[in-house]
DOTI-741374 format. One line per field, with one value per residue: residue in three letters; residue number from 0; y, x negated, z of N, C-alpha, C, O in turn. Coordinates in steps of 0.2 Angstrom, whole numbers, plus 5000, padded with zeros to 4 digits. Atoms other than C-alpha are relative to their C-alpha. Last residue first. Example, Ala and Ser with C-alpha at 12.3 -4.5 7.8 and 13.67 -1.06 7.14 Angstrom:
% residues 2
res <- [SER ALA] $
n <- [1 0] $
npy <- [4994 4994] $
npx <- [5004 4996] $
npz <- [4999 5000] $
capy <- [4995 4978] $
capx <- [4932 4938] $
capz <- [5036 5039] $
cpy <- [5005 5006] $
cpx <- [5004 4996] $
cpz <- [5003 5000] $
opy <- [5011 5005] $
opx <- [5001 4991] $
opz <- [5004 5003] $
This chain:
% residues 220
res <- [UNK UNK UNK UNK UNK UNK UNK UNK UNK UNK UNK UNK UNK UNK UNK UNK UNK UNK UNK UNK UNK UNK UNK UNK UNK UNK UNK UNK UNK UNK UNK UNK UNK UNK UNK UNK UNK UNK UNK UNK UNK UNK UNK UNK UNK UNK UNK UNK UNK UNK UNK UNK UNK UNK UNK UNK UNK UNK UNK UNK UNK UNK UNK UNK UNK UNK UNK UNK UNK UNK UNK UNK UNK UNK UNK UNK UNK UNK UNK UNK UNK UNK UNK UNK UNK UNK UNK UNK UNK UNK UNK UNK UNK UNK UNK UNK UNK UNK UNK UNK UNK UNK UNK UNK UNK UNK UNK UNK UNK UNK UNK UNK UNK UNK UNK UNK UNK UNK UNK UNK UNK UNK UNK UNK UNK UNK UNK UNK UNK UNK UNK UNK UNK UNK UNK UNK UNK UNK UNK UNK UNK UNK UNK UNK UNK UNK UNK UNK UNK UNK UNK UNK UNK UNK UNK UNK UNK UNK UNK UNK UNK UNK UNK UNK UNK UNK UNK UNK UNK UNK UNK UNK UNK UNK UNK UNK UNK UNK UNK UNK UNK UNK UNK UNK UNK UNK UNK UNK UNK UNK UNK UNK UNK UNK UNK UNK UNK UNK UNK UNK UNK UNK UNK UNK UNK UNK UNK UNK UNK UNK UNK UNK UNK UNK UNK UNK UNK UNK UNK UNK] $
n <- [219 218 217 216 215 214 213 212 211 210 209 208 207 206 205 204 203 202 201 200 199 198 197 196 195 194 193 192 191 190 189 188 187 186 185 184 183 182 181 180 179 178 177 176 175 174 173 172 171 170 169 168 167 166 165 164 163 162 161 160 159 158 157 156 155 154 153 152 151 150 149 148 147 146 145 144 143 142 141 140 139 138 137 136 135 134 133 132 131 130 129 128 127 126 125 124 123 122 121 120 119 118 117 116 115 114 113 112 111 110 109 108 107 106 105 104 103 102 101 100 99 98 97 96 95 94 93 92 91 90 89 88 87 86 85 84 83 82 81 80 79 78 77 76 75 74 73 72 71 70 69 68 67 66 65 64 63 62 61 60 59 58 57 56 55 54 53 52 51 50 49 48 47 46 45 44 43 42 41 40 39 38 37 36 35 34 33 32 31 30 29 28 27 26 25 24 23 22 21 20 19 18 17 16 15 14 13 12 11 10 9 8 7 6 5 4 3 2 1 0] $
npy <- [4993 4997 5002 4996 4994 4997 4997 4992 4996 4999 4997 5003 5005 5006 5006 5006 5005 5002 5006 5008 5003 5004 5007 5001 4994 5000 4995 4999 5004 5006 5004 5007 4997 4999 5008 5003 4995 5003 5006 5001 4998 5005 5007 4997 5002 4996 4999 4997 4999 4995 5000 5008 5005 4999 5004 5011 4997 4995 4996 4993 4996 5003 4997 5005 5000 5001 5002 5000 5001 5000 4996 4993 4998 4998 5004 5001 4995 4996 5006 5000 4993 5003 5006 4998 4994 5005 5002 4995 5000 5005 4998 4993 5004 5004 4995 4999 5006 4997 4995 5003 4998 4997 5005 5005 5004 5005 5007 4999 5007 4998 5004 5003 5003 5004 5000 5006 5004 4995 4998 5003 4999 4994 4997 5004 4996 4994 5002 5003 4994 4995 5003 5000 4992 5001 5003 5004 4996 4996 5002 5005 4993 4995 5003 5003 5002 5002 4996 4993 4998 4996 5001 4992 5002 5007 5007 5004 5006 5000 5008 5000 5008 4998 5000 5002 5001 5002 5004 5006 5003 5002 4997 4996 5004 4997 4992 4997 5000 4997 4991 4998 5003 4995 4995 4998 4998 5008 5006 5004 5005 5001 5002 5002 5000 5004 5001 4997 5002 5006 4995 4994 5005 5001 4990 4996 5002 4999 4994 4996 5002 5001 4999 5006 5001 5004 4999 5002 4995 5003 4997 4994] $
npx <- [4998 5006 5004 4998 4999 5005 5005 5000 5002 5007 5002 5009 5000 4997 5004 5005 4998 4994 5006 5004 4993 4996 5005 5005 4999 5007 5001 5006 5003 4998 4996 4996 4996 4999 4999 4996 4994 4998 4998 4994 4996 4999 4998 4993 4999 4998 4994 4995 4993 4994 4993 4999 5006 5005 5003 5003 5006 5000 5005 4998 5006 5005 5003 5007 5001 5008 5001 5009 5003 5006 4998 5001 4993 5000 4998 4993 4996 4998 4995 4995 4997 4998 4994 4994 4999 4996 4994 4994 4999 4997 4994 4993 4998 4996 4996 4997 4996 4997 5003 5008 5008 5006 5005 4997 4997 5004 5000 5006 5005 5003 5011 5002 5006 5004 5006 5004 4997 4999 4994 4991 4996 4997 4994 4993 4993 4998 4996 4993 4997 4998 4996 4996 4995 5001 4995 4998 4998 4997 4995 4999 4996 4995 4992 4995 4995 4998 4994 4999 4995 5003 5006 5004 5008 5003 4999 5002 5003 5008 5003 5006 5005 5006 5004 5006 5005 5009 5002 4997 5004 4996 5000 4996 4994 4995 4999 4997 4993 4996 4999 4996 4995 4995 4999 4995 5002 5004 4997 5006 4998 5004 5001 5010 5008 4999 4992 4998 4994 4998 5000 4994 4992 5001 4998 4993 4997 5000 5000 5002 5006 5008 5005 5007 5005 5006 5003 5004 5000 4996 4997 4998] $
npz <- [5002 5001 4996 4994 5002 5003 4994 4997 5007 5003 4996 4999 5006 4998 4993 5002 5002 4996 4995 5003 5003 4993 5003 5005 5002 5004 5005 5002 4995 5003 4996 5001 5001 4993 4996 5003 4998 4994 4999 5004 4994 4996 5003 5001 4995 4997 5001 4991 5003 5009 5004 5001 5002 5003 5004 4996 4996 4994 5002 5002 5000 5003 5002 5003 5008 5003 5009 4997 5006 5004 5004 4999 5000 4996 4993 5003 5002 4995 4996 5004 4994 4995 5000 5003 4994 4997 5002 5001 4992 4999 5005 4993 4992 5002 5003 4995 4996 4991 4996 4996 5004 4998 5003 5004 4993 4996 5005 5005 5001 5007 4999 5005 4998 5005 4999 5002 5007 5006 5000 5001 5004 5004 4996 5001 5005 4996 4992 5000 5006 4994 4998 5001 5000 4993 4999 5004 5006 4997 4998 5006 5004 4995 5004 4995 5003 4995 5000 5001 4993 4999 4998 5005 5001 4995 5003 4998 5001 5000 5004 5002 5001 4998 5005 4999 5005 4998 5004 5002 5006 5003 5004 5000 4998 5004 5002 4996 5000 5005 4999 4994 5001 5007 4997 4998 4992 4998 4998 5002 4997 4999 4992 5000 4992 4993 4997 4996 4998 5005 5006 4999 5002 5005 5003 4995 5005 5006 5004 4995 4993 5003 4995 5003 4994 5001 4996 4998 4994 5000 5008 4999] $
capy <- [4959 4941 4931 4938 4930 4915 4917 4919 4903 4893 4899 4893 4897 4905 4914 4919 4928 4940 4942 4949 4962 4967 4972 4988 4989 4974 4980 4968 4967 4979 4992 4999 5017 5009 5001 5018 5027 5013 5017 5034 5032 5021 5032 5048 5038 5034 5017 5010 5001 5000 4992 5000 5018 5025 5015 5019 5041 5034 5028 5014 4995 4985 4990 4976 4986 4977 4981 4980 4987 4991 4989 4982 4965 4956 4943 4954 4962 4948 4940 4958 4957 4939 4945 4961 4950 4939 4953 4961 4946 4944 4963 4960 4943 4953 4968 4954 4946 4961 4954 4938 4945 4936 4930 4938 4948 4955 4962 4974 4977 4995 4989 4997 5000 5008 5016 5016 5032 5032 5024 5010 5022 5026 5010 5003 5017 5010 4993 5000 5009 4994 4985 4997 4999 4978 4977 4988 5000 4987 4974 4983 4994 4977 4969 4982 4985 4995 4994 4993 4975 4968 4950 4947 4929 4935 4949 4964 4978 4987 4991 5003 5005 5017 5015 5009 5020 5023 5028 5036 5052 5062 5074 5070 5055 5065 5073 5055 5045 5053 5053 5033 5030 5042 5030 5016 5019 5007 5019 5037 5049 5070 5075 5086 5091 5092 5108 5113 5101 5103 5117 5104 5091 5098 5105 5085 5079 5090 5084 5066 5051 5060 5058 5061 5067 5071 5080 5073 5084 5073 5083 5081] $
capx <- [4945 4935 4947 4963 4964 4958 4971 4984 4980 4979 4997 5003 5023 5025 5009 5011 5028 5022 5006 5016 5026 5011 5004 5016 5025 5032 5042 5048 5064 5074 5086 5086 5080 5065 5063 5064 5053 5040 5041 5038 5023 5015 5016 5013 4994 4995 4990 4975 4969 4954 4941 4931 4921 4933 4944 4944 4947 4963 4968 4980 4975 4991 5004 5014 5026 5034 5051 5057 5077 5080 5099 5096 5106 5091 5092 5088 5075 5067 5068 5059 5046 5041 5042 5030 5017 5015 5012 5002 4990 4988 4983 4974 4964 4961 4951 4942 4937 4934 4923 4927 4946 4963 4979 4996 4990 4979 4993 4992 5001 5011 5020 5038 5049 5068 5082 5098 5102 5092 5093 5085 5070 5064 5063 5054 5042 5029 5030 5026 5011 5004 5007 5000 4985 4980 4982 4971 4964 4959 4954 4941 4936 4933 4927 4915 4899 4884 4873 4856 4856 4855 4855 4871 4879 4892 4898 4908 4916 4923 4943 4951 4968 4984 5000 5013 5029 5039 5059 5070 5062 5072 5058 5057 5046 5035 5021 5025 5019 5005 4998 5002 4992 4979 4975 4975 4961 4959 4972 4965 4978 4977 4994 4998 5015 5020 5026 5008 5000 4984 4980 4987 4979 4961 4966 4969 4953 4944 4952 4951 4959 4971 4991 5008 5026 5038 5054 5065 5074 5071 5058 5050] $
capz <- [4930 4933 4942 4935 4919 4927 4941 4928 4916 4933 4940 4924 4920 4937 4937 4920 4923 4937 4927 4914 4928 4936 4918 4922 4940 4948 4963 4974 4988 4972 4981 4965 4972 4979 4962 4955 4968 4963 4946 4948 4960 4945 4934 4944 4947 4930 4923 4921 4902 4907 4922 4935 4935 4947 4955 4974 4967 4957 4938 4944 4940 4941 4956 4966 4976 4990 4998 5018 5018 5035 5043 5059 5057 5064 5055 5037 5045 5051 5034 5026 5041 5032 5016 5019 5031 5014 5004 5015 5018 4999 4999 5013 5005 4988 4996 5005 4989 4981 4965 4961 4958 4966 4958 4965 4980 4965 4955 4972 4986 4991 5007 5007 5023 5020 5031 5024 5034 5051 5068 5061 5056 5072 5081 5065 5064 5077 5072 5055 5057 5067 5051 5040 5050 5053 5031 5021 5032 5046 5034 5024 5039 5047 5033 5032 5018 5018 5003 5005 5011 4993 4992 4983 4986 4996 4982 4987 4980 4992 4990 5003 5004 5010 5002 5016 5011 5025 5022 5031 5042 5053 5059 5076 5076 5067 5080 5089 5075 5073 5089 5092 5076 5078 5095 5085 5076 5058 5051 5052 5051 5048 5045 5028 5026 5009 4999 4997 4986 4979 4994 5006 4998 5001 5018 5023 5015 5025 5040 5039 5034 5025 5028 5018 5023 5008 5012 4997 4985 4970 4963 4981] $
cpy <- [5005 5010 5006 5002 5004 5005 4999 5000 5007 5004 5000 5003 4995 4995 4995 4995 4993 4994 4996 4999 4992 4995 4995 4995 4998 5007 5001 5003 5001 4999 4994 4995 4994 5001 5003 4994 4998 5003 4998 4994 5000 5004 4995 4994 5001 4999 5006 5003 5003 4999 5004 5001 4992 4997 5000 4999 4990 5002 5007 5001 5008 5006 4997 5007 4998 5004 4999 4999 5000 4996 5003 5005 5011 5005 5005 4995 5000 5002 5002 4993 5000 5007 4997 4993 5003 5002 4993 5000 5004 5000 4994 5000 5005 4997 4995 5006 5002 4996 5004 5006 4997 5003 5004 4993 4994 4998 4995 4994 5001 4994 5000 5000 4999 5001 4995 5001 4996 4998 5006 5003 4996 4998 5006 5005 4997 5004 5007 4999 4997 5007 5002 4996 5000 5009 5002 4996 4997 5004 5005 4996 4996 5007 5005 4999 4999 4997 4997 5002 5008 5003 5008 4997 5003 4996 4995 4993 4995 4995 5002 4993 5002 4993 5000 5002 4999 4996 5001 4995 4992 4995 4995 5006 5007 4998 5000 5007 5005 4999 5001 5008 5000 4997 5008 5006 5001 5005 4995 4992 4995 4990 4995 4997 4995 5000 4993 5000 5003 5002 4999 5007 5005 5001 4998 5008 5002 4997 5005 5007 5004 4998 5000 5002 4999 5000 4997 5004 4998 5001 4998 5002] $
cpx <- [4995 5002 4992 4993 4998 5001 4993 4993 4999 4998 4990 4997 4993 5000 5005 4999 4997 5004 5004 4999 4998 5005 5004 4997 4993 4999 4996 4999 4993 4993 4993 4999 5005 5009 5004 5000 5006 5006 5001 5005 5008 5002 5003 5003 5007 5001 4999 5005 5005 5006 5002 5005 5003 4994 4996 4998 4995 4993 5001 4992 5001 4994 4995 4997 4993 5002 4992 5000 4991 4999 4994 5000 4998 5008 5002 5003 5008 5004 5003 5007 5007 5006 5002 5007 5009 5003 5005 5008 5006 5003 5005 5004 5005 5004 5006 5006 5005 5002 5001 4999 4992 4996 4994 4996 5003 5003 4995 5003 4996 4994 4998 4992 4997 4992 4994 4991 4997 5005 5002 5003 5007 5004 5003 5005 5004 5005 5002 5002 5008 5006 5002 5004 5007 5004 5003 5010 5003 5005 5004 5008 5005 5003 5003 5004 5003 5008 5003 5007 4998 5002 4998 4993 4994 4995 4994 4997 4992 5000 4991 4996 4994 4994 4992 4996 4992 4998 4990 4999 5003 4999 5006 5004 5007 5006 5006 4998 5005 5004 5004 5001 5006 5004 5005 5004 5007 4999 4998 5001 4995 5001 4992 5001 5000 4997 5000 5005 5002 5006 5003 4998 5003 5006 4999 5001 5008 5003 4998 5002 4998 4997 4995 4994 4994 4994 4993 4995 4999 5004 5008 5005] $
cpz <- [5005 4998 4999 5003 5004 4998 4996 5004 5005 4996 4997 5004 4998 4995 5001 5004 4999 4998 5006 5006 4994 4997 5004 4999 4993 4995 4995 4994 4998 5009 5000 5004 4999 5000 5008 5002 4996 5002 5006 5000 4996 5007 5003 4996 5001 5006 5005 4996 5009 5001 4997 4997 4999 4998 4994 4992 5000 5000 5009 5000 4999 5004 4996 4993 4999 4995 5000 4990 5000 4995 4994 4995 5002 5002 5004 5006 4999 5000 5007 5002 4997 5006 5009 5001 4997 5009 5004 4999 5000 5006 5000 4996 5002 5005 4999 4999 5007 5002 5003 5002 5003 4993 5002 4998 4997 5008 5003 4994 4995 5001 4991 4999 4992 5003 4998 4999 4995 4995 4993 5004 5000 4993 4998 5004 5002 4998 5002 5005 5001 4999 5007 5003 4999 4998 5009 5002 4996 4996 5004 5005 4994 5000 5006 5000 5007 5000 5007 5003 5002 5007 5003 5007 5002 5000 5005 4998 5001 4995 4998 4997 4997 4999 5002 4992 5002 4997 5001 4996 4998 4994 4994 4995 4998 5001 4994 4999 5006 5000 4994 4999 5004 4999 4996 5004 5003 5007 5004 5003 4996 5004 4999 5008 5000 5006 5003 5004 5007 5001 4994 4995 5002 4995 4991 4996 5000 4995 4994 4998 5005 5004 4997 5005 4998 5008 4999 5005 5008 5008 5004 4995] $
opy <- [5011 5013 5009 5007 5010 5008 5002 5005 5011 5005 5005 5006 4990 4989 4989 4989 4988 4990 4991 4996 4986 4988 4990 4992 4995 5009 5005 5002 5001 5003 4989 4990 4993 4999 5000 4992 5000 4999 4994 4994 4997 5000 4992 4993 4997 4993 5005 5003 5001 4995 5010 5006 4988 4995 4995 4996 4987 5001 5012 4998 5010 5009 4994 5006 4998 5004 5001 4995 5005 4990 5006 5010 5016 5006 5004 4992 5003 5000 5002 4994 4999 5006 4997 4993 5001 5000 4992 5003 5001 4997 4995 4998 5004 4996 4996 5006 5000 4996 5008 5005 4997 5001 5009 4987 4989 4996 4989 4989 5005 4995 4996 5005 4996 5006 4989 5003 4998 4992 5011 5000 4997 4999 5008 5007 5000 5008 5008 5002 4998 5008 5002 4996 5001 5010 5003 4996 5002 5002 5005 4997 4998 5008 5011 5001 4997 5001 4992 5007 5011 5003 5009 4992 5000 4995 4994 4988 4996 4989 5006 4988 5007 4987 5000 4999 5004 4991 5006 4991 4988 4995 4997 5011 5005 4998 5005 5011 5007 5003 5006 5010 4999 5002 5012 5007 5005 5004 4990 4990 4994 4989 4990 4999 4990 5001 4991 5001 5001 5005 5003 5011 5007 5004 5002 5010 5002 5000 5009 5009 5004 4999 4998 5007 4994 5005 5002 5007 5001 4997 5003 5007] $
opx <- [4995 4998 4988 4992 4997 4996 4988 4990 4994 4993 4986 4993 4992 5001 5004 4996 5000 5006 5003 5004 5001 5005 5008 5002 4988 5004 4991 5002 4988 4990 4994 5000 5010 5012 5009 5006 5011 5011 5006 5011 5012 5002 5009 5009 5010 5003 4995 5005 5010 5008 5000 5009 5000 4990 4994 4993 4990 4989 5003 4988 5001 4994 4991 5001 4988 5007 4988 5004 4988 4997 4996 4997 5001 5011 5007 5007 5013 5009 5009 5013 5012 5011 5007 5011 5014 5008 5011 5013 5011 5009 5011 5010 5010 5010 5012 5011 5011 5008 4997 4997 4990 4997 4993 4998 5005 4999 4995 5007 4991 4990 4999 4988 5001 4991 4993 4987 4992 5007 5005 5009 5012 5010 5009 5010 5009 5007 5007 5007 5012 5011 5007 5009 5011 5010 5009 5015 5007 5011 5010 5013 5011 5009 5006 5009 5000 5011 5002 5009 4996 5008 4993 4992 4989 4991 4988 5001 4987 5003 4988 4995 4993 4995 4989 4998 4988 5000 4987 5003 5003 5003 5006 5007 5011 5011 5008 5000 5011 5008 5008 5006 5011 5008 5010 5010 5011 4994 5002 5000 4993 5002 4993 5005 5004 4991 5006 5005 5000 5008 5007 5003 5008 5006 5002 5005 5012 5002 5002 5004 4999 4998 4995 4993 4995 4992 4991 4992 5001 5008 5012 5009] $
opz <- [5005 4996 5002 5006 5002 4999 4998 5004 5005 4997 4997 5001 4995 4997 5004 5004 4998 5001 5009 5008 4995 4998 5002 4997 4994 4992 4995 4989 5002 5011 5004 5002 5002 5004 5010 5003 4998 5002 5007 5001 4999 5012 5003 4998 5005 5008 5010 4990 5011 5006 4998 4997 4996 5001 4990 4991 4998 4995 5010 5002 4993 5009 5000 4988 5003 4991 5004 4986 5002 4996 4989 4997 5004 5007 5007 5003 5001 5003 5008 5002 5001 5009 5011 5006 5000 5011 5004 5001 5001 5006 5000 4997 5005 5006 5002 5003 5007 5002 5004 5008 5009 4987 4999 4998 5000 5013 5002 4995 4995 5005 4987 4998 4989 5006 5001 4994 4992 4994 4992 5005 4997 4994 5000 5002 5004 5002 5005 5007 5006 5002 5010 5001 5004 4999 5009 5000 4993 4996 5002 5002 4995 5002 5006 4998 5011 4996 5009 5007 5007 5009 5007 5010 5003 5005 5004 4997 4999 4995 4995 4999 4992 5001 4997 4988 5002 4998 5002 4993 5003 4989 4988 4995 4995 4997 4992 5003 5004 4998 4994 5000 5001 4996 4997 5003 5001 5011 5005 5009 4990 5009 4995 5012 4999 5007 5005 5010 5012 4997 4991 4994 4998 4990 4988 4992 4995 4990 4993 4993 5011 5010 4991 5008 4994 5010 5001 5000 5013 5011 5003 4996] $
């Protein structure tokens, strides 16, 4: 908005929706719930018509899960897990494209993870989407650039932001303004990937020893 931008953004649900819009007034709020196709057809067709040129996939749910465990208290879903992660934003997408390529340099960007780089023991499925995402991104990104239809497709690879999902885990995060910031500066430099903070280490180690990264990596 600072940057004179329209801003769109969604909630799962309705309460979380009016939350946001008290929080933050100057975006409109839309009510979207990515693992249901249905809300995904509806919202797109309440914004098709609002000139929109850039779609920012951010949305993700990370369970921690362990294979082994024993407890059958906690409830766990790849399929929420999968859906929300990776299956949404790519429906999401398909459904924008025809929209943003009649727009001015119209842009795509799949917010990943430092984990699509080198997994964690403890969100395996979390780690898989994000990997999945990344490799999904590249491939749409090729297309793109065959196609001749003028979308720019970007990744950002984000370390460990301070949100709501990461509460209680791990240190040294990073601004959730931090890390939107920089993405919006990669976006603006055009660049294909967007390493943000630690990201950017972990981006050199995996080339110089992918083994040293993914033990670093495996227990965070």
């Amino acid at each position: 908005m600072h940057r004179g931008a329209t801003v769109i953004s969604t909630g799962q649900t309705q309460d979380s929706v009016t939350k946001a819009q008290q929080a933050m007034p100057s975006v409109l709020w839309f009510v979207l719930d990515l693992s249901d196709e249905s809300h995904l057809k509806r919202f797109v067709g309440e914004i098709e018509h609002l000139n929109i040129n850039l779609l920012i996939n951010n949305a993700g749910v990370q369970q921690l899960r362990d294979f082994t465990g024993s407890d059958e208290n906690l409830a766990f879903s790849t399929s929420l897990e999968t859906s929300i992660n990776f299956v949404g934003p790519i429906e999401l997408t398909a459904l924008m494209l025809p929209i943003l390529k009649n727009q001015k340099e119209p842009k795509v960007v799949f917010v990943t993870s430092g984990l699509a780089l080198a997994p964690k023991r403890s969100s395996p499925v979390y780690c898989a989407t994000k990997a999945a995402l990344r490799s999904f991104a590249k491939s749409l990104r090729a297309q793109m650039k065959h196609s001749g239809w003028g979308i720019s497709v970007s990744e950002a690879l984000p370390p460990l932001v301070d949100t709501d999902m990461t509460k209680g885990r791990g240190t040294r995060k990073i601004t959730a303004d931090s890390a939107a910031l920089q993405t919006l500066n990669g976006i603006e430099a055009d660049k294909d990937e967007i390493y943000i903070g630690a990201s950017s280490l972990l981006r050199v180690i995996m080339r110089i020893s992918p083994k040293l990264g993914e033990f670093i990596m495996v227990n965070r």
